[in-house]
Every structure is written in C-alpha cells, then in structure tokens.
ZAMARGU-4260 file (C-alpha; in steps of 0.2 Angstrom, whole numbers, plus 5000, padded with zeros to 4 digits):
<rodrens>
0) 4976/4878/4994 | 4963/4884/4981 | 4950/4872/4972 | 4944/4883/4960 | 4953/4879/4944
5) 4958/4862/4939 | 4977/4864/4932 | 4980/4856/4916 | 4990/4840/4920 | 4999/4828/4907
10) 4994/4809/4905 | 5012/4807/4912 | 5011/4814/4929 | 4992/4809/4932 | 5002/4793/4930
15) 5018/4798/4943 | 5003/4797/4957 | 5002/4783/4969 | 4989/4772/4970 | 4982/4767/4988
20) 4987/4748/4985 | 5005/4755/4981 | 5008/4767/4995 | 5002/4753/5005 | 5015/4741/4998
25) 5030/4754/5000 | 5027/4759/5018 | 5025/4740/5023 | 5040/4737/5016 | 5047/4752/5022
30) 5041/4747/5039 | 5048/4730/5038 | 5065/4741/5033 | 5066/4752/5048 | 5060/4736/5058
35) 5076/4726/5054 | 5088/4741/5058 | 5080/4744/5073 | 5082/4727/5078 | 5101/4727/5073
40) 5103/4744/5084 | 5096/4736/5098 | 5110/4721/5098 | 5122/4733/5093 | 5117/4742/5112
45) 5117/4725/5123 | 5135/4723/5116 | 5143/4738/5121 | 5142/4752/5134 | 5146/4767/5123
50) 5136/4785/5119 | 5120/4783/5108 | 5126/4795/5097 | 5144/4783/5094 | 5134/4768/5094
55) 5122/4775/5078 | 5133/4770/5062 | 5138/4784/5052 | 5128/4783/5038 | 5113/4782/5046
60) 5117/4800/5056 | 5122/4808/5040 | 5106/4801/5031 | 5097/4807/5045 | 5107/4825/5049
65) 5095/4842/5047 | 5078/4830/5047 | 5071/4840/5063 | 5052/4839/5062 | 5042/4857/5064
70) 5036/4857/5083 | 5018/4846/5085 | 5020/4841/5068 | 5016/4822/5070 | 5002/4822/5082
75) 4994/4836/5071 | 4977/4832/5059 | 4984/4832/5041 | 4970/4842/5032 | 4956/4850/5037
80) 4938/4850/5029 | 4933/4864/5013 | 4933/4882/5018 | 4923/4893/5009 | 4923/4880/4996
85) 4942/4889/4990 | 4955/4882/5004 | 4956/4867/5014 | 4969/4871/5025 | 4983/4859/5031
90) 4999/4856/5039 | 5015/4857/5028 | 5015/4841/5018 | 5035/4835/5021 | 5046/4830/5005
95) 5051/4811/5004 | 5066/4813/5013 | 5058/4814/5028 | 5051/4796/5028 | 5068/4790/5038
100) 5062/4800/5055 | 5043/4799/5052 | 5034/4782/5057 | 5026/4775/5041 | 5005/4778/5046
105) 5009/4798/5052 | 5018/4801/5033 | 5009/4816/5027 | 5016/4824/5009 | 5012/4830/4992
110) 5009/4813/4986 | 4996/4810/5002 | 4987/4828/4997 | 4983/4826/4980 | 4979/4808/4984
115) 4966/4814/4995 | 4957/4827/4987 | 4957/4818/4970 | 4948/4802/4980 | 4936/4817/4985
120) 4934/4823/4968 | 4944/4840/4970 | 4958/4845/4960 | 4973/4856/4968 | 4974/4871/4958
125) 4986/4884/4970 | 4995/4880/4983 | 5001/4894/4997 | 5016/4889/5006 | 5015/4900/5024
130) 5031/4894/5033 | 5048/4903/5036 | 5059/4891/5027 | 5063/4882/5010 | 5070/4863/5019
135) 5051/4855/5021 | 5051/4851/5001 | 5056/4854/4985 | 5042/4869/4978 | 5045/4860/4960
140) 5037/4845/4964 | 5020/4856/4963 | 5026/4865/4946 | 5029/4849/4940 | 5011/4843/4941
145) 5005/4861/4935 | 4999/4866/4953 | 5005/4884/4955 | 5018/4888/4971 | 5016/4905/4979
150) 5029/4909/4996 | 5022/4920/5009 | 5037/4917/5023 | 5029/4922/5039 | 5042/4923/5054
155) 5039/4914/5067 | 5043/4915/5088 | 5024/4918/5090 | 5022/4932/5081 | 5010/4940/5069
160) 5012/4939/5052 | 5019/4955/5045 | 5007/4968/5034 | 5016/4962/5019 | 5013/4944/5021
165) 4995/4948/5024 | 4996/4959/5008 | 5003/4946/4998 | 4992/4932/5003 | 4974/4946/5000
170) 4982/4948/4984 | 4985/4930/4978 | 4968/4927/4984 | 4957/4941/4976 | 4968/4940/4958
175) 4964/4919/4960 | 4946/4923/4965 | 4945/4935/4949 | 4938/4947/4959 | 4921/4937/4966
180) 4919/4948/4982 | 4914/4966/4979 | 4912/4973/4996 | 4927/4980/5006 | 4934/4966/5019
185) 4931/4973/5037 | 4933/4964/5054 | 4912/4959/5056 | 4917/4948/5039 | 4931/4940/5045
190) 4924/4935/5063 | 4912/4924/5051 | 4929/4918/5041 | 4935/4914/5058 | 4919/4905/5063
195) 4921/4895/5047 | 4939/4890/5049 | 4937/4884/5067 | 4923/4873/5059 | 4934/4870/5043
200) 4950/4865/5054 | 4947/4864/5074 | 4950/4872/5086 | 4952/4888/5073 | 4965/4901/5079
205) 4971/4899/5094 | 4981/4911/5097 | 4973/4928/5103 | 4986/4937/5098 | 4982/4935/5081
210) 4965/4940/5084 | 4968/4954/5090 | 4981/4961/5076 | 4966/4956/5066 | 4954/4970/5075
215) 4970/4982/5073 | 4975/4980/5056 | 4956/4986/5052 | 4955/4999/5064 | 4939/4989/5074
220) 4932/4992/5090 | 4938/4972/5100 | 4922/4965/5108 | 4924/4962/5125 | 4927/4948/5130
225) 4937/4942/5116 | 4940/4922/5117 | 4949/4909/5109 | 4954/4892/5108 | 4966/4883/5121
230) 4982/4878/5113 | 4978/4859/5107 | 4990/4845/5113 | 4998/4842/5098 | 5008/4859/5101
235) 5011/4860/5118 | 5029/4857/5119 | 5037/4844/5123 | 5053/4851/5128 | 5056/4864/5140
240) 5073/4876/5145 | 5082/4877/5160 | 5069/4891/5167 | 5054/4879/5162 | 5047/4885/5147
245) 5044/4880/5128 | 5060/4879/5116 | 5057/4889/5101 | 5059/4879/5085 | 5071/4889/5077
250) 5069/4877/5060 | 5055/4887/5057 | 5065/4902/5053 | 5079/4904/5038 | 5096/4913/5046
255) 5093/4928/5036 | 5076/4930/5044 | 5082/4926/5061 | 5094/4940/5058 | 5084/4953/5048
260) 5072/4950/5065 | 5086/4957/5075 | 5093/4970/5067 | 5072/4977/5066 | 5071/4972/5084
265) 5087/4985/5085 | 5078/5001/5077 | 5070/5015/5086 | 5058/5020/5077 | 5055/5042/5073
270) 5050/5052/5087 | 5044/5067/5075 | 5035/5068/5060 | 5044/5072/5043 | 5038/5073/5023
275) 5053/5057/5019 | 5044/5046/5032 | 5039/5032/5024 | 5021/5028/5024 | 5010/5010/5023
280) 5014/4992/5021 | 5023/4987/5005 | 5015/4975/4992 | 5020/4964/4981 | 5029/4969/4963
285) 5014/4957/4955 | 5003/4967/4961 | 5011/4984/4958 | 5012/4981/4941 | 4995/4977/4938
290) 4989/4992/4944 | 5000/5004/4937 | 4995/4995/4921 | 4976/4998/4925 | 4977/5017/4932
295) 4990/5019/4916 | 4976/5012/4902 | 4962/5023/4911 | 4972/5037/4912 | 4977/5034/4893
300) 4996/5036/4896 | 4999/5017/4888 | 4987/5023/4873 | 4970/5017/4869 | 4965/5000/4871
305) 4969/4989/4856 | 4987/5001/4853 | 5002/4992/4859 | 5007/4996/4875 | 5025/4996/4881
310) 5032/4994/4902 | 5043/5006/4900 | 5027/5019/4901 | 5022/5012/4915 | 5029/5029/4925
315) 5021/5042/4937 | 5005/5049/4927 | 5000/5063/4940 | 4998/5080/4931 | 5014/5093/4934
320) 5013/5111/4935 | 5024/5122/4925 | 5034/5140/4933 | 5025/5154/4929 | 5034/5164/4918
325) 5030/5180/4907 | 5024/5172/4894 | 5011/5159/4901 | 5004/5173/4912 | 4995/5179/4895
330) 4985/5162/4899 | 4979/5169/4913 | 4968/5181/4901 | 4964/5168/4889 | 4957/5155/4902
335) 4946/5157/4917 | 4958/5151/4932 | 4957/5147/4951 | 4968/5151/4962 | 4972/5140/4981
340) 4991/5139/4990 | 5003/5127/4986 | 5008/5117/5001 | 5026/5110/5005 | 5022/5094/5007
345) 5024/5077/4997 | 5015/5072/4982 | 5004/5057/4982 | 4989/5049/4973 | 4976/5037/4982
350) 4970/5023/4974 | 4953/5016/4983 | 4950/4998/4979 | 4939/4986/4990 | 4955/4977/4995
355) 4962/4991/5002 | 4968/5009/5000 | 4987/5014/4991 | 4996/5027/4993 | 5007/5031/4977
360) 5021/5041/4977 | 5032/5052/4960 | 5043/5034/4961 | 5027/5025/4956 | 5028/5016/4969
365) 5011/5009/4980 | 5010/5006/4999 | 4993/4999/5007 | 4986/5013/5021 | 4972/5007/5029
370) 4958/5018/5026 | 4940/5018/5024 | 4930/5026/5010 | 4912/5023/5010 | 4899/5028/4993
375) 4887/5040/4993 | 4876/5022/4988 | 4867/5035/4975 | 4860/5017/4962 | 4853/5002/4967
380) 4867/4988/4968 | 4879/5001/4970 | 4894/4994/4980 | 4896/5002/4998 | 4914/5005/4996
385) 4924/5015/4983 | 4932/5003/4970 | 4944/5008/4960 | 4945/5027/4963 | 4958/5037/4959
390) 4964/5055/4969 | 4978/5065/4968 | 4984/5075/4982 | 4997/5080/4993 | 5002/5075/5012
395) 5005/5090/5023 | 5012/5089/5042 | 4997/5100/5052 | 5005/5108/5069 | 4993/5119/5079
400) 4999/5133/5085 | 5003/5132/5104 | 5003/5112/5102 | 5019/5102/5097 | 5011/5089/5093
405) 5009/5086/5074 | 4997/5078/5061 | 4996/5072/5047 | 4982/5077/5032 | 4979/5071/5017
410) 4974/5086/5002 | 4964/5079/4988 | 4963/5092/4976 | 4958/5080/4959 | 4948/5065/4955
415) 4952/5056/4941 | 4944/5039/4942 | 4929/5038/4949 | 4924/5018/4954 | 4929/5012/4938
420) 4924/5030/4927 | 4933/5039/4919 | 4935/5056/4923 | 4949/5064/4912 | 4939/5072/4900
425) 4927/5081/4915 | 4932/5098/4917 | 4939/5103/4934 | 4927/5112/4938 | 4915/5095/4941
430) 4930/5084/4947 | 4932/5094/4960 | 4913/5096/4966 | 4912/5076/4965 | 4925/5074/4976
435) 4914/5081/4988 | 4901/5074/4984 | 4907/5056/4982 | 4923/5055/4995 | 4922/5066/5008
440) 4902/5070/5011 | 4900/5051/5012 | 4915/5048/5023 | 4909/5060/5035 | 4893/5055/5036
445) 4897/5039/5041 | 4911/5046/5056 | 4896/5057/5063 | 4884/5040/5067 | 4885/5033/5083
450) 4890/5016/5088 | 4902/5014/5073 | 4915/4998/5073 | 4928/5005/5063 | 4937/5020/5072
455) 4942/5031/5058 | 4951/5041/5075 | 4964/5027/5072 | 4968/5028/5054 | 4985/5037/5049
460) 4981/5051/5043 | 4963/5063/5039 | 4959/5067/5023 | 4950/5083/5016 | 4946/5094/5001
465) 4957/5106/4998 | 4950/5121/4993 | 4949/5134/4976 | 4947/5152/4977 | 4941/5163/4962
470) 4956/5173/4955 | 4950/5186/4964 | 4954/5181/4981 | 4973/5180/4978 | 4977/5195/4987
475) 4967/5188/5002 | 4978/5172/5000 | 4997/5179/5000 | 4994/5192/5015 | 4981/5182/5027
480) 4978/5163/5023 | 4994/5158/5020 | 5002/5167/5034 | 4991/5158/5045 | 4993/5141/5038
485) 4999/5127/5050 | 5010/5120/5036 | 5024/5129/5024 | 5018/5134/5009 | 5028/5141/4996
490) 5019/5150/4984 | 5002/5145/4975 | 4993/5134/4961 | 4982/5143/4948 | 4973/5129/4940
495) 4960/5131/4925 | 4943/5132/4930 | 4937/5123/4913 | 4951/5112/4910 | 4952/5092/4907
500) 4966/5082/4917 | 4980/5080/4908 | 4993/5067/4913 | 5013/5072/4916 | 5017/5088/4911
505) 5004/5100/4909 | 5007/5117/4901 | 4992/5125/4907 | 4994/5121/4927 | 5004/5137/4932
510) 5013/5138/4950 | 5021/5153/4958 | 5033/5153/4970 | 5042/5166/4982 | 5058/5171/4974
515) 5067/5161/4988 | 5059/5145/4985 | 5060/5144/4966 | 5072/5128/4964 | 5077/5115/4953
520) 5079/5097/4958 | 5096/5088/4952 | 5108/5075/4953 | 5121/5077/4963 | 5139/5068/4955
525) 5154/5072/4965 | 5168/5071/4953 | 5180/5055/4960 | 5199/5063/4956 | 5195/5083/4958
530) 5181/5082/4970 | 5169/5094/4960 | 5151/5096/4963 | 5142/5090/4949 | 5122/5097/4944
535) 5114/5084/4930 | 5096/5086/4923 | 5087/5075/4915 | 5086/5073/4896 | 5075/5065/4884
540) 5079/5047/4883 | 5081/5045/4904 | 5098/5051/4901 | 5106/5060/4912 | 5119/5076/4907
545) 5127/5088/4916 | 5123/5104/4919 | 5140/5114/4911 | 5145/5130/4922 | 5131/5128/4937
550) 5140/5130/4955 | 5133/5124/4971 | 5134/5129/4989 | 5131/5118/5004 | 5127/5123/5021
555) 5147/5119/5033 | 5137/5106/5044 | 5132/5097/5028 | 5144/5080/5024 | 5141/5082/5006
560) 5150/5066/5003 | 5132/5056/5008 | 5124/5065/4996 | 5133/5059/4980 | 5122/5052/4968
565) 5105/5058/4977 | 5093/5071/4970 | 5095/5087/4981 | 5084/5101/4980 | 5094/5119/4976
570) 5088/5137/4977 | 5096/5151/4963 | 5105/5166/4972 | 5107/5179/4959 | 5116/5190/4968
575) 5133/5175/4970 | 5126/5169/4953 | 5124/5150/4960 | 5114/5138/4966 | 5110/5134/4986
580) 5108/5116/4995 | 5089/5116/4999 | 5086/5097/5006 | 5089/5081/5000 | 5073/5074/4989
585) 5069/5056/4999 | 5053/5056/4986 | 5061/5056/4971 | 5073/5044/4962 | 5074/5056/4946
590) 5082/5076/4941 | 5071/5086/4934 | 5069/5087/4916 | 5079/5101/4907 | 5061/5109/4900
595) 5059/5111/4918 | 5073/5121/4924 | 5073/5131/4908 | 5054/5136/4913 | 5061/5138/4932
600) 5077/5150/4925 | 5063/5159/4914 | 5051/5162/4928 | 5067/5167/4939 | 5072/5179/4927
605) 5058/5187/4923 | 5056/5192/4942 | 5036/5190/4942 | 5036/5197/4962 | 5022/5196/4974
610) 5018/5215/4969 | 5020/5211/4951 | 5007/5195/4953 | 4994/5206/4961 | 4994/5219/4950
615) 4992/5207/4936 | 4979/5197/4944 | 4970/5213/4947 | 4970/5219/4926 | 4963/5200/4923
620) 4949/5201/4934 | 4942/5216/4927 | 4941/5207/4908 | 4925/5204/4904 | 4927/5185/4904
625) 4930/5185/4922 | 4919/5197/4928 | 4904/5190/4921 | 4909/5174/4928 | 4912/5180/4945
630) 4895/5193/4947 | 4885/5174/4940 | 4896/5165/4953 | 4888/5178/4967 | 4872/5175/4962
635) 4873/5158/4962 | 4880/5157/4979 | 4867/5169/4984 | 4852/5159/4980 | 4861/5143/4989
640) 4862/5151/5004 | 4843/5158/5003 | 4838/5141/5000 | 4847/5133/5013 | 4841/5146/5027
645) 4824/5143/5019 | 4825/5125/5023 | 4833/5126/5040 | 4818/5137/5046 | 4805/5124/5038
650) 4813/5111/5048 | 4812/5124/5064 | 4795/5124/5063 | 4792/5107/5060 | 4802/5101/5074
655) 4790/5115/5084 | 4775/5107/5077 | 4771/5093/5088 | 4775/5104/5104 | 4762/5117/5101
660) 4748/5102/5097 | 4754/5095/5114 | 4751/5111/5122 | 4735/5113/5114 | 4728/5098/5121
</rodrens>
C-alpha cells in the first residue's frame, strides 16, 4: 500500500468511515448477536442426537457457505510498521461479509485499514492486491474512496511469484515512485529491502525459496550460508492429510489458475535452440505502451513534441533495408557506403532502462531479459547504469564447429538513444563508434574484474558489436568470412557511412541477397470452397489485397491447412515462374508491403549476381570519393596502432623499472 500521494476524497466518503466509538458499538452488539445464536445452537444439541451439519439451520449454512478463511489468517498481525516510508505491508483486509465466521476483536478490513493509518496521520493512496483470487472483497470499495486498486495474482502452492507478477508490481511501483530511484535494482539492494521488511513486518520472508529465486532472477552469486526465518505459528497448519502433512488452501487459487498451473506443469519445455523461441518475461500492456510512446517521440515517428500524436503510430520504428536493384546501386557511387554480412536471424531492438532490459520484436512488442549494462561513468553524477538506451540488433544462434551445442548472441549494429540523447541526427559513422565506447567497452570491463556478484556467464544470451567493413572488403566477405560463419547468412547489408537514422523504411539502407534467398513475406488465405492458395501483401491503409496470378509450392511433408492465415516466407523460382514455401514467420503478424515486393521482383529481375556485385564494387572503389577516403582511413589506422605499440613498450619499461633499482641496490 503506498503513502505517497493523498487521493482526492469527497466530504461524503470521509463521512462513510467509522468512527472507533461506532465500530465499537456495532461489534458489541454484533457480539451480543452471535452470543444469543450460539446459545440457541447449544439447546438445540442437548435436545437431539443428530449430525452437526443437520443440526445448523439452513440459513445459517447458506449465509455462512464459501466463507473459508486464507490459512493462519486470524492468528496473523494485521499491519505491519512503514517500509521505506512507501508500503506498510499487511494481510488481506476481508469484505464485510466475513464478520459471520470471524470473532468480533480479530476483524480486520478496509474500514479497519484506513481507520488506522488516518489515526496515524497517513492517507492510503494505492493499494496492491497480491493474492490469487477475487472472493476476499469487493476491489470497488477502494475506487470508491479514490484509493487506486492494482491486481497482481500471484499462485499459490508455495511457489514463487512468476516473472510477470514481479514485473507488474516493479512497474506499479517505479511509475507510482515517478522515477525516485536512478540506479539499476541489483540483489546487494534488495538484501537491505529485505533487512527493512523483516524490521517493517517480522519475521520478514520466511520462506527461502523465495530468496533464493531472488538471487536468480538477478543473476547474483547466493552467500553462503543463506538463512531465513522459521515459519511463524500463525501459519503452521492446523490441519494435516492422511500421510501427515499440511493441506493446501486451495481458496487461494481461482480454478482457471489452478488449471493453467496444470496444463504448464504438462509442457516440456525445447530441447534445441530456434530464431521463433520466444524470449523474456512479458510485462504489462500499461507499461508497454508507455514506452513505445517514449522510444516513438524520441525517435520522432509520433511527430515533434507539441504535434498531435495518434496510437495508431505507435508501430515498430526500426529502420528497414530495401532490395538492391539496378537502380539504387547508382547510390553506391553517390554515397560513401560500408559493407558487413546480413545474418539470418531475428530482428530485435533493446531498450536499457534502470528497471530492466527489453527485448522488442517487428510485432512491437517488449519482453524483460535480464541483463546488465554498466556506463562508461565519463561525468560526475553520471548514473552507473544505462537508462534509457536504445539498440538495434539482431539475435543469431552461434554453433561452433565440432560442438552441438548452441548459443545465442545478440548483434548490435546501431544506437539510437543514448541514456536519454538523442542520436538520430548522428551520422553512422559515430553511432556506431559509441556503441563501443559506451555499451560494450564498459560491459567488458566490468566482466574482466575479479570477485564480481552478478554473473553475466548466466544471462541469456552475449551481446557484441557487429562489425563494418569498408567497401572494399566485400570480396573478402562473400568467399572467406561468411563461409566460415557459425550462423546462416544470406547475403549482405551496405549501409551509408555518413548517414542519419531513419525510422521504417529507409531507401538508402541496401541489402543483397543470394538469388536463392531473395523472398517475400505474405499472407497465406486458403480459399474455403475451392481450396486455392491465396498470396496477399499489404497495402496502404493496413489493408490487405491479394496478390492476382501468384502460385505457390509447399514442400509434400508440409499440412499447409496449419498455415492458413500465418505469414510464410516464399522464395521466386524463375525457371516454374512461381513462388516456394520457405518457413513460416513466427516474428511477424504483418505481409509485407507491396513497395516491398515490387523492390524484391525488381532486384530479382535484374539478376545483380555475386559476379555482377563485385565487379561493381570494384568500379566504385576506384572513384575518387572512395579512394581518398579509404588511403586517409589507412593512415589513420596506421598512426593508432603506432601509438598504441608506443604505449605498450612505455608500460614495459615502467613495469621493468623498479626491478633494475632493486637489482642495483
């Protein structure tokens, strides 16, 4: 329950609240109630010899029916102290309607809460409602009194809460918080939040398992040993089973949940790596939103500030390449370009943010990662942890050769937010230094110190660079890099040396592929009466239209029926004049655009080979635009490596120093 902000409550429902003299008069005479029916209960049992449950009237059953109380619920301390001056951690107040099974002094509800903290000067501002079912109380009687509700259903049978439950509950938190704390959460801070709450609300966590998933979730080293709290005796159980241990309190747990834990219990999870596996912990649509909105502003895709900006925009802004064709080749001579391999993997953007790292995929969509991104700390006051950096990248499945076990790596090849900075306007040329200087120098720095916490060995995936080559090493790239490659490739990337980033499509990114991996992403329709396969691309307007005359082949062992209405990714034959079943695009919801495939039929058409690439390539770096460039480029990298051999030697001698005076002594 936060504290923070005092919610804005009418005269009327400051006047709803109990006073103590009148909760004290309603449970005396509730008391004196119960009293007299118990006394009646207990002549009705001298007079007769029947069950307990046929002696109860029937309306006393009913009235009681579905009134179970949560395991240890009575016996436990209502509220605890402050914590952090922002929660004060308690049990789940119960509605009214449990006042018929509760004695009248171990009543503990909303009424009692706000009771309490007003007495103590505090008003209730949020409340976070952590338990696996709706039957405790009515979440409107906190709306009505302008307290907001938030729901973050964690199951139950002694398990951890899920990672989107923690997610959800960061996020309420920091967007409650307004962003107070400004350095990322790790495990050394939370062992003093756990400190705090065991003070706050003894014994703390009891439960080591939870601890534990603590240390995991943030990839830190457990100290050994690792102690907790006995369980206290208002929750050991009072009942036990046949075999002598606990009942579970299944009224902690909805049906739905109790089902969705069996059918999750039932999976098994992937024993091998594939691009479609789904990666992180899912986060809230709250949350989403708001940062798509913020990349989408800083990005300029919703317009400057002070335009009107619509949701509708709110879609994937990473910039796209376009086929290389005939007639953008010419850019090629107008531009000064660098050349690296395009990898067959999945596109994704990172987006840093002291909460957490997200993954976003072409669907827009964010998933947390754990990850952990430390600054090159260049200012004074500059925060030790990236916050709100943007990179765009792709994820690539790494298998060494003679090892059959795979690993996944993340390419980062642009940076376009840089802890808040924008760096659209940049030309590539520095966006791509800084991300060496200010992600991946940093990061590695930190991984080569001894006696680290956090074991980056644990994180999901690595993260790297991916390198850029001077048009002159394209040769070099088709006939020895990429052969040796421990991931597909299928073609390469030329990207302006000099340009800006520009969002979405982007007419001056070129990408070449093999003739036998050009494609075109569409929609699949499989017509319901005749059967026929159906090709539609995407048209202005997010309308979708059919691709008239297009034919499609599928592989036999494909059931083609499971493919209806997915996007599928088709090669051109020209030799049958159709297309051919690639894969099925798990990454994308969307066609492509027609503007795409007419670039894709261009670049097809114009049969721009391997041979014909080179020899190109070959003309183009002989203008004198490029060779000017390249002949300064070798200088420069000349006089870098000079000075850092000088250096090196200057520390040789330095460390040889004090041994010589030793030996002169």
């Amino acid at each position: 329950m936060d504290l923070n902000v005092a919610p804005s409550t009418d005269e009327d429902e400051e006047e709803k609240v109990e006073s103590a003299v009148d909760t004290m008069r309603r449970e005396r005479e509730e008391r004196r109630l119960m009293m007299k029916r118990k006394r009646e209960e207990e002549r009705l049992e001298a007079r007769n010899s029947k069950t307990t449950l046929a002696r109860i009237p029937r309306h006393e059953k009913s009235r009681t029916a579905g009134l179970n109380l949560p395991e240890g619920w009575l016996d436990c301390p209502s509220m605890g102290e402050p914590c952090a001056n922002l929660f004060i951690p308690t049990k789940v107040p119960l509605g009214e309607r449990f006042n018929e099974v509760i004695p009248a002094g171990k009543r503990f509800s909303k009424t009692h809460v706000l009771r309490h903290q007003r007495a103590n000067a505090r008003e209730i501002a949020m409340v976070i409602d952590l338990t696996n079912t709706s039957r405790y109380y009515q979440p409107q009687e906190w709306v009505k009194g302008g307290v907001k509700h938030v729901k973050v259903p964690c199951r139950g049978r002694d398990e951890v809460p899920e990672p989107e439950a923690v997610n959800q509950f960061v996020y309420e938190v920091i967007n409650f918080e307004h962003g107070v704390n400004t350095k990322q959460p790790g495990v050394k801070k939370y062992v003093l939040c756990i400190r705090t709450f065991a003070q706050s609300r003894p014994p703390g966590i009891y439960k080591q398992d939870y601890i534990e998933s603590l240390y995991t979730f943030y990839n830190e080293k457990r100290p050994e040993p690792l102690i907790c709290p006995s369980t206290p005796e208002w929750k050991r159980p009072t009942e036990v089973d046949l075999n002598g241990e606990a009942k579970h309190d299944e009224e902690d747990d909805d049906d739905e949940s109790i089902l969705a834990a069996l059918q999750e219990d039932a999976i098994v999870g992937p024993l091998t790596m594939t691009n479609d596996d789904v990666l992180g912990d899912g986060i809230s649509d709250e949350q989403q939103m708001e940062m798509q909105r913020y990349i989408c502003c800083a990005l300029e895709t919703l317009g400057k500030p002070g335009q009107q900006q619509q949701t509708h925009s709110l879609r994937f802004p990473g910039s796209q390449p376009v086929s290389l064709d005939r007639k953008n080749l010419q850019l090629l001579r107008q531009r000064y370009y660098y050349a690296t391999w395009k990898a067959d993997g999945t596109r994704y953007m990172l987006f840093l943010t002291r909460d957490g790292c997200y993954l976003i995929d072409r669907n827009f969509r964010f998933r947390r990662v754990q990850l952990r991104f430390p600054t090159r700390k260049s200012k004074e006051n500059y925060p030790d942890y990236h916050h709100l950096t943007l990179l765009d990248g792709e994820m690539v499945i790494d298998t060494v050769p003679g090892s059959n076990v795979p690993s996944r790596r993340y390419l980062v090849y642009d940076l376009m937010i840089l802890n808040s900075k924008s760096l659209i306007v940049c030309p590539f040329s520095e966006r791509w230094q800084l991300i060496k200087d200010e992600v991946i120098d940093p990061r590695s720095k930190e991984k080569a110190q001894k006696g680290l916490i956090y074991q980056y060995e644990l994180e999901k995936f690595s993260v790297r660079r991916k390198d850029f080559w001077m048009l002159t090493t394209t040769e070099k790239l088709l006939s020895d890099f990429i052969p040796k490659l421990s991931h597909e490739s299928d073609g390469l990337i030329f990207q302006g040396w000099d340009d800006l980033y520009v969002c979405r499509t982007h007419e001056g990114l070129l990408k070449w592929k093999y003739a036998r991996m050009n494609s075109v992403d569409f929609l699949l329709q499989i017509a319901p009466t005749t059967g026929q396969y159906l090709l539609l691309l995407m048209e202005r307007g997010g309308k979708f239209r059919q691709l008239d005359g297009a034919h499609v082949t599928f592989p036999d062992d494909q059931d083609v029926s499971l493919m209806n209405g997915k996007i599928i990714e088709c090669s051109w034959n020209p030799e049958e004049n159709q297309w051919e079943f690639m894969r099925i695009r798990k990454d994308k919801e969307t066609p492509n655009a027609r503007h795409v495939y007419e670039k894709v039929m261009s670049s097809i058409q114009d049969k721009i080979t391997e041979d014909v690439l080179l020899e190109e390539i070959r003309e183009i770096c002989r203008l004198p635009m490029y060779a000017e460039r390249i002949a300064r480029t070798h200088r420069e990298t000349l006089n870098a490596e000079r000075i850092a051999r000088t250096q090196r030697e200057m520390m040789k001698k330095n460390a040889l120093l004090p041994q010589k005076r030793a030996r002169g002594r």
